[in-house]
N, C-alpha and C positions, 0 to 999 in steps of 0.2 A: 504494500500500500504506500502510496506518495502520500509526502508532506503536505499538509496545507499553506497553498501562499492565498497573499493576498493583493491587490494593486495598491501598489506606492509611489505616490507624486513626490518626487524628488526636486523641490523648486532650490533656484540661485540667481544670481545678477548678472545671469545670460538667457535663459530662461525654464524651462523644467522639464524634466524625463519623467515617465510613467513605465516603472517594472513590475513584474509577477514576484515576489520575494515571500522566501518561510517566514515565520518568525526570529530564527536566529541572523536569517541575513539582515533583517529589517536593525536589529538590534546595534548588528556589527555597525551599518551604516549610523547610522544615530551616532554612536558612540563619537565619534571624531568631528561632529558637526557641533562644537560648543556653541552654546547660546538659542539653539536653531528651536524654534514651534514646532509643535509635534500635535496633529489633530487623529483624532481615532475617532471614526465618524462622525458627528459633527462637534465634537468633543473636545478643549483642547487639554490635552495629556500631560505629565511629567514624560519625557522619555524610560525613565526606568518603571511606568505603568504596564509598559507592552509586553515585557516580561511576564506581566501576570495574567494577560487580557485572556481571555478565549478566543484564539485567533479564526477560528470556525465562523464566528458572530460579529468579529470587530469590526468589518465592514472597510470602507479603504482608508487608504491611511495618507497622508499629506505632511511633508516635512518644509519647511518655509524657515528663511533666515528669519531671526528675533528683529522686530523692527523697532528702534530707539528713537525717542522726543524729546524736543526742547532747544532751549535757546543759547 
């Protein structure tokens, strides 16, 4: 039996990829993206939530750089 993936929007300031990724791939990526949003379906996440998520159910997933305000 295969792993369950899911679809992950992988956005940056060029503009974003869409892959099929398991859970631990999802994770690995995460890992090195400091700072970055992390939604799990409309949701927005800590990154170390998806570890726990039911990734059967979590629905897609969306990683986007943290966007910063002010003057």
């Amino acid at each position: 039996m295969s792993e369950i993936t899911t679809s992950v929007m992988i956005a940056d300031r060029t503009g974003h990829t869409t892959l099929q990724l398991t859970q631990q791939e999802t994770l690995e990526r995460v890992a090195g993206m400091e700072g970055a949003w992390v939604f799990a379906g409309d949701r927005m996440v800590q990154p170390g939530d998806l570890a726990e998520a039911d990734w059967a159910t979590v629905g897609a997933v969306r990683v986007l750089p943290g966007i910063v305000g002010g003057i």
